[in-house]
C-alpha positions as CSV (number, residue, x, y, z in Angstrom):
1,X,139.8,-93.8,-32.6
2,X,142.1,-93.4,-29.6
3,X,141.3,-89.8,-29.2
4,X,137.3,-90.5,-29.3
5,X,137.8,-93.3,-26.3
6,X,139.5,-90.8,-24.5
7,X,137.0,-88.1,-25.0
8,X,134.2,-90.3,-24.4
9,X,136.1,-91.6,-20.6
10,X,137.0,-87.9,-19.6
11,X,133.5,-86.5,-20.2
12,X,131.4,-87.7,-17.6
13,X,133.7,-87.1,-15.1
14,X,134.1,-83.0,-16.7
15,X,129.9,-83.5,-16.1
16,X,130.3,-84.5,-12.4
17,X,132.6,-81.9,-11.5
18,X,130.4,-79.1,-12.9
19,X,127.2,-80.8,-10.9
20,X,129.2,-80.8,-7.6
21,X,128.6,-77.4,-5.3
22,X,130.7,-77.5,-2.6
23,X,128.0,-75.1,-0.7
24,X,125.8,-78.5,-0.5
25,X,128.3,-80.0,1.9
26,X,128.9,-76.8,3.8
27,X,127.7,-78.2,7.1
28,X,130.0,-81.2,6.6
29,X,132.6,-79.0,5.2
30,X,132.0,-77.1,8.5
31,X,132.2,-80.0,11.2
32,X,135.5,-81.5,10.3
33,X,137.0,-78.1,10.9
34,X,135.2,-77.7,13.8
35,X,136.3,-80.8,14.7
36,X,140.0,-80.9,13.8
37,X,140.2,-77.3,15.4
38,X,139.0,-78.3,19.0
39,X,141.3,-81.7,18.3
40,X,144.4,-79.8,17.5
41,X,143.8,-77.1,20.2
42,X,142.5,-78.8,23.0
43,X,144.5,-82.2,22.1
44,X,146.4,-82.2,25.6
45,X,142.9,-81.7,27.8
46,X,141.1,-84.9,26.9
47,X,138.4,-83.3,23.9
48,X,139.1,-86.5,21.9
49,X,138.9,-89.0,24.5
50,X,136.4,-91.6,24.3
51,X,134.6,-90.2,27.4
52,X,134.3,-86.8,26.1
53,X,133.7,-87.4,22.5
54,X,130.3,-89.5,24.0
55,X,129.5,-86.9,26.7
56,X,129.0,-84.7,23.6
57,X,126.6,-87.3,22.0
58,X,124.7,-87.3,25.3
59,X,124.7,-83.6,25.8
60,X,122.9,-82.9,21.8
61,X,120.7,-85.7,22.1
62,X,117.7,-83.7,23.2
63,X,118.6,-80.4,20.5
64,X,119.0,-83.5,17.7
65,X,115.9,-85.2,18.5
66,X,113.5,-82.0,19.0
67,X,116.0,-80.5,15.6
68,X,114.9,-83.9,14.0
69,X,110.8,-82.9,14.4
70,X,112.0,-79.0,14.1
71,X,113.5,-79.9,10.5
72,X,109.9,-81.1,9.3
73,X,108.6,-77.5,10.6
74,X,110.9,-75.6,8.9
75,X,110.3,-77.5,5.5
76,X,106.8,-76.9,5.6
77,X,107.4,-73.4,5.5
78,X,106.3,-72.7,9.5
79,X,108.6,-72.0,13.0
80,X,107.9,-73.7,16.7
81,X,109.7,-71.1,19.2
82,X,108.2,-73.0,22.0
83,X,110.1,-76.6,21.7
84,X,112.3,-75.7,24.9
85,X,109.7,-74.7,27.2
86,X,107.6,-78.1,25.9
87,X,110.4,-80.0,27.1
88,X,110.9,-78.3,30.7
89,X,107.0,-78.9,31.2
90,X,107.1,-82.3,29.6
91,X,109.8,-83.6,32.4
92,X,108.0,-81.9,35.3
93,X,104.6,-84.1,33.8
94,X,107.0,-87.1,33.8
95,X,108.2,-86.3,37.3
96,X,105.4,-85.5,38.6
97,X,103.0,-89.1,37.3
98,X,106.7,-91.2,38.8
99,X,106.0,-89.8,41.7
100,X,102.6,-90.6,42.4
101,X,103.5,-94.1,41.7
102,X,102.1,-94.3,38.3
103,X,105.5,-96.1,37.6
104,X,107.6,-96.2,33.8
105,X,104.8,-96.3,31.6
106,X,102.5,-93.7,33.4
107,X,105.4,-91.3,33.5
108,X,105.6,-91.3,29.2
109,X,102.4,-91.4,28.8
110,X,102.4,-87.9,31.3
111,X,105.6,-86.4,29.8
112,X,104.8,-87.2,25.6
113,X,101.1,-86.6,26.5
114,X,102.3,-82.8,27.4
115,X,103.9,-82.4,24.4
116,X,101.2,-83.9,21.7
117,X,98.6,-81.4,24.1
118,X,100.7,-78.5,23.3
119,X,101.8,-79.3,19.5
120,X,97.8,-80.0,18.8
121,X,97.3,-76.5,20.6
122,X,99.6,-74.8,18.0
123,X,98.5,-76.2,15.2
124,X,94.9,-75.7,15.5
125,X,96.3,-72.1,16.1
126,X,98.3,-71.7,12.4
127,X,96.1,-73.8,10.6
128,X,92.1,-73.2,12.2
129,X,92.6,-69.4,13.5
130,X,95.2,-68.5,10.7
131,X,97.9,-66.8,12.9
132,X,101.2,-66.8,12.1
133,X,103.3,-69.9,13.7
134,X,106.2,-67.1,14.8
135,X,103.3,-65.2,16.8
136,X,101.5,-68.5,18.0
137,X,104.6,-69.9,19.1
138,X,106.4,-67.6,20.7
139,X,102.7,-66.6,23.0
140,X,103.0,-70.4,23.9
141,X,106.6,-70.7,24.6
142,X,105.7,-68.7,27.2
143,X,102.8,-69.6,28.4
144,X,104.2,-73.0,28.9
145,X,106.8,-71.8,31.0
146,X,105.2,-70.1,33.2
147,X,102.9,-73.4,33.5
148,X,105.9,-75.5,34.0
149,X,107.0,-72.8,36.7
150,X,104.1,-72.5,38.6
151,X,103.1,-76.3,38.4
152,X,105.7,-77.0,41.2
153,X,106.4,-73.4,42.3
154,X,109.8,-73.9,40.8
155,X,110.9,-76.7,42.8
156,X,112.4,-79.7,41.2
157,X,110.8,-82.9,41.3
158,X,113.5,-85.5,42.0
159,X,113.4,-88.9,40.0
160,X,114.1,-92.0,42.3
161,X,113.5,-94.6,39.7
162,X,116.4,-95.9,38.6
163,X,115.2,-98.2,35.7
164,X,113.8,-94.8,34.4
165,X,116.7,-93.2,34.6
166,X,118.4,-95.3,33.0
167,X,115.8,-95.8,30.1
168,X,115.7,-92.1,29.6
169,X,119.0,-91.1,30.1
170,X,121.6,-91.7,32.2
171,X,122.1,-95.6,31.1
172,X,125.0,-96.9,29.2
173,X,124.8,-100.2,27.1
174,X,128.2,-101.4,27.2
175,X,130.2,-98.8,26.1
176,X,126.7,-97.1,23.9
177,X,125.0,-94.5,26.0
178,X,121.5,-95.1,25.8
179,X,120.9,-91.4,24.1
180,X,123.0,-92.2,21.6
181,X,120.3,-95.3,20.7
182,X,117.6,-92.5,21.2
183,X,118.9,-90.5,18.7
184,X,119.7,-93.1,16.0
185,X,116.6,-94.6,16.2
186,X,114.5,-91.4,15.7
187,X,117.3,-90.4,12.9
188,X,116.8,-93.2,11.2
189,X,112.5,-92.6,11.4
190,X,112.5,-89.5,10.5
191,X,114.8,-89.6,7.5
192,X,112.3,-92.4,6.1
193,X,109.3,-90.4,7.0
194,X,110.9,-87.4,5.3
195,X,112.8,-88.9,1.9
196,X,111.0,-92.4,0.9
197,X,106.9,-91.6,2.4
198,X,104.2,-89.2,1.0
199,X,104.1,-87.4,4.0
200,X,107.6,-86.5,3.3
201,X,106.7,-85.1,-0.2
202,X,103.6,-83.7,0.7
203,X,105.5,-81.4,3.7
204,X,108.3,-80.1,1.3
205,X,105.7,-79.6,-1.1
206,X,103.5,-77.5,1.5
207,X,106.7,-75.6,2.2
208,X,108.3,-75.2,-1.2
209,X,104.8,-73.6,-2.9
210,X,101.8,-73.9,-0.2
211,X,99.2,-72.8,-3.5
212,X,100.6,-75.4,-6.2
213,X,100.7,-78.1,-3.4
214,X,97.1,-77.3,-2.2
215,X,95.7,-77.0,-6.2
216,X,97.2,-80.7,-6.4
217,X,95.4,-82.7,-3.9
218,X,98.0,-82.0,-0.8
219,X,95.5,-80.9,2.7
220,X,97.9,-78.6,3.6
221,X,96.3,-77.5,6.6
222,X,96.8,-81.3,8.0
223,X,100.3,-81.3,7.4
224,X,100.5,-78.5,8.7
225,X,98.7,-79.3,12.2
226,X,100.9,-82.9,12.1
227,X,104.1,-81.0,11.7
228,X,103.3,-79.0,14.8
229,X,102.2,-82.2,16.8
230,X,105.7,-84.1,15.7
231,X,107.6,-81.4,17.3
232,X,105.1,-81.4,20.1
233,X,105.9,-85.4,20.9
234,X,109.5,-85.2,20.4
235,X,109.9,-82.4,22.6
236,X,108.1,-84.2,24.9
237,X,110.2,-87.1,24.7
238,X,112.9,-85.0,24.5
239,X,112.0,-83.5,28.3
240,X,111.7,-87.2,29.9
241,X,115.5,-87.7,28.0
242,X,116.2,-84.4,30.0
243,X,114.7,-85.6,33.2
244,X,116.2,-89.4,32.9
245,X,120.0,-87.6,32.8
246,X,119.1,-85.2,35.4
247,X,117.0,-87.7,37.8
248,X,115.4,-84.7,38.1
249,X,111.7,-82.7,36.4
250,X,112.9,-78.6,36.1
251,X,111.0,-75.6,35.1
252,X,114.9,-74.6,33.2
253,X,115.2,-77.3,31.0
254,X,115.1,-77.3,27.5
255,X,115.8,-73.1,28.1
256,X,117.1,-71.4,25.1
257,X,117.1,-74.7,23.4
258,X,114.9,-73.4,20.8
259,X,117.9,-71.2,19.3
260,X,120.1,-74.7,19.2
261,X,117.9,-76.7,17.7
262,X,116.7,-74.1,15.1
263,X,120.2,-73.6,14.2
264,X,121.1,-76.9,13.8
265,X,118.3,-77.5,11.1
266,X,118.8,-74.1,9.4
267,X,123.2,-75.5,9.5
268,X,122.0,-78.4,8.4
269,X,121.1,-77.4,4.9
270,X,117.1,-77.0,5.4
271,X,115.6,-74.2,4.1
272,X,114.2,-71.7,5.8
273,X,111.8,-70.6,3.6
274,X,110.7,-74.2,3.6
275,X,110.3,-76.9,0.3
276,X,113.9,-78.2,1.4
277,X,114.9,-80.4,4.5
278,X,117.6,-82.7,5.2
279,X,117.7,-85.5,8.4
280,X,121.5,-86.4,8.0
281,X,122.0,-82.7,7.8
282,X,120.4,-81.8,10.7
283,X,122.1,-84.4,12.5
284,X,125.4,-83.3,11.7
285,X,124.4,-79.4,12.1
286,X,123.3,-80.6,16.0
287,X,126.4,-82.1,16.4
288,X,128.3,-79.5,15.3
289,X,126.7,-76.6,18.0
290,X,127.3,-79.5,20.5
291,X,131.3,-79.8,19.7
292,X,131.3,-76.3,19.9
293,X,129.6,-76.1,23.2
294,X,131.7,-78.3,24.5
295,X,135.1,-77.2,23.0
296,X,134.5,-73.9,24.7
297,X,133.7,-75.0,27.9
298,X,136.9,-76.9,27.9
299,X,138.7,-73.8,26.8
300,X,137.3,-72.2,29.6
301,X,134.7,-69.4,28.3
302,X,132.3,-67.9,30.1
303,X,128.2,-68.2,29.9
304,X,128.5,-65.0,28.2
305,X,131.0,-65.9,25.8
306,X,129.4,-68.7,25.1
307,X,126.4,-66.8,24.1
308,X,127.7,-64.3,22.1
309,X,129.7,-67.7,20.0
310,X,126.4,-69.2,19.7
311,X,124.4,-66.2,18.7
312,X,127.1,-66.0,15.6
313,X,126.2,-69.6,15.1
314,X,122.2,-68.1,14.3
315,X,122.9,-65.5,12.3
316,X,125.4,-68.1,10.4
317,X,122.6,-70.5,9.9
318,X,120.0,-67.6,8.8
319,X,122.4,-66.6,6.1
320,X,123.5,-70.3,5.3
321,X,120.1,-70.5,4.8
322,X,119.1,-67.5,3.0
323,X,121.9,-68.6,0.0
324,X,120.2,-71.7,-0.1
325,X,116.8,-70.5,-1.1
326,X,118.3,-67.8,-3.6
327,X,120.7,-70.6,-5.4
C-alpha cells in the first residue's frame, strides 16, 4: 500500500520533468547570463546602478515596441525590412507638423499617420500584387529613406515643445521613465491581441500552414495586410518616441534598427518560419541586445566591434530559430 502511494506521488513529477525542454527558455536562460556577465565584469563602472539599468530600458524602447508589431509579422509567416527607415520618416513627420504649430496632437497624428501610410503600402504590395514581403520591404526601406532624407535635405528639425518631449520621451514619472510606461503598455496589448483574441489565432494560423488556415475560414490576405499596418503604426510611434528623446526629427533614426528588432523577436522564441510567436519573449529577447549594447559600450568597444557582436547576435537568432521550427 505504501509503495503504491509513493509510486502514485513520484509520478507526475517523473511526467513534468520529461515535458520540460530547457531550449524553451533559452532566451531567459540567455539574459541572466548576459546579465550576471556585464554585473560581475563591469561591477566597479556603475552597469547595475539604478541610472544605468533604466538608461537601458529607455535606449530598447523603440527596438521593443516596433519588435512587439515585428513579432506578429514574423508569426504570420512574412518579414518588414523597412521598420527603421518608417521610424526616421515618422519623427521628421512629427517634427515637421510641431513646427508649423499644429501643436501635441497634430504632431501624432503626422508621425503614426506616416507609418499606417507606409504599412498599408506594403501590404497591399504582399497581399494585392503577390510579391514577396523580403523584396517589397526591403524596395521600401529604401525608398523611405531617401524620402525622409530629402524631405528636409538632411537637416534636423529641432523639437521645442517641451510637454512633447516629455510625453514622447525624455520624461520621467518619479523615478519611471515615461518609455518604460510606453513599453508596458503596448507589451501588455499586444500579448492579449496575440494569446487570448482571434486575431491572435488567426495570424499564427496564417503563418503556421497559410493553405489549412485559408480552407478554414481564416482571410489570410487581411491578416496579412493588418500585420503590415501594425508594424507600420508602431514604427511610427516608435519615431515620435525617437524624436521626444532626441528633441529632435532625423533622417538616421531608427538606422539598422531593423537587424535589432528582428533579432530580438527571432531570440525571443518566435518562429521564423511563422505559426509560433511569443510577446514576453520578445520583450526579454529586446532587452537582452540592449544589455549587450550597453555592456559594451561601457567596456569600451568600438562601432565596429559592436557590429561584428551584433551581427553574431543575427546569425544566433536565425539558428535559435531554425531549431525551433525543426523540433
Amino acid at each position: 500500500m505504501q509503495s503504491k502511494v509513493s509510486s502514485e506521488v513520484k509520478q507526475p513529477s517523473v511526467s513534468i520533468l520529461k515535458k520540460f525542454d530547457w531550449r524553451d527558455y533559452i532566451v531567459y536562460i540567455a539574459f541572466v547570463g548576459v546579465l550576471i556577465y556585464f554585473s560581475v565584469t563591469l561591477f566597479d563602472q556603475g552597469f547595475l546602478t539604478s541610472g544605468n539599468l533604466l538608461n537601458i530600458v529607455r535606449q530598447t524602447a523603440t527596438i521593443t515596441l516596433m519588435a512587439l508589431a515585428m513579432t506578429f509579422v514574423i508569426s504570420s509567416g512574412e518579414i518588414d525590412l523597412s521598420v527603421g527607415s518608417i521610424a526616421a520618416l515618422s519623427s521628421l513627420a512629427g517634427a515637421l507638423a510641431l513646427q508649423a504649430g499644429y501643436g501635441i496632437f497634430g504632431g501624432l497624428i503626422a508621425g503614426v499617420g506616416t507609418g499606417l501610410l507606409v504599412g498599408i503600402v506594403n501590404g497591399l504590395l504582399v497581399t494585392k500584387v503577390a510579391i514577396p514581403s523580403f523584396l517589397v520591404t526591403l524596395g521600401t526601406m529604401g525608398a523611405v529613406k531617401g524620402i525622409a532624407m530629402w524631405v528636409t535635405d538632411t537637416a534636423p528639425v529641432p523639437i521645442v515643445d517641451a510637454d512633447f518631449n516629455f510625453i514622447f520621451g525624455s520624461g520621467d514619472i518619479g523615478p519611471i521613465p515615461v518609455l518604460l510606461i510606453w513599453t508596458l503598455v503596448f507589451a501588455i496589448i499586444a500579448h492579449i491581441l496575440l494569446r487570448k483574441t482571434s486575431y491572435g489565432r488567426k495570424v499564427l494560423a496564417t503563418g503556421g500552414n497559410e493553405n489549412a488556415a485559408r480552407f478554414s475560414g481564416v482571410k489570410t490576405a487581411r491578416v496579412k495586410l493588418m500585420v503590415f499596418v501594425g508594424t507600420g503604426l508602431m514604427a511610427g510611434l516608435a519615431g515620435l518616441l525617437y524624436a521626444g528623446r532626441m528633441n529632435a526629427g532625423r533622417f538616421s533614426f531608427g538606422e539598422g534598427d531593423e537587424l535589432s528588432v528582428i533579432a530580438a523577436v527571432i531570440l525571443g522564441g518566435t518562429a521564423l518560419a511563422g505559426g509560433v510567436g511569443t510577446i514576453i519573449g520578445t520583450v526579454i529577447g529586446s532587452l537582452m541586445i540592449g544589455v549587450i549594447n550597453n555592456g559594451l559600450i561601457i567596456m569600451g568597444l568600438d562601432v565596429s566591434q559592436q557590429m561584428i557582436i551584433r551581427g553574431l547576435i543575427i546569425i544566433l537568432a536565425v539558428a535559435l530559430g531554425r531549431k525551433a521550427v525543426s523540433r
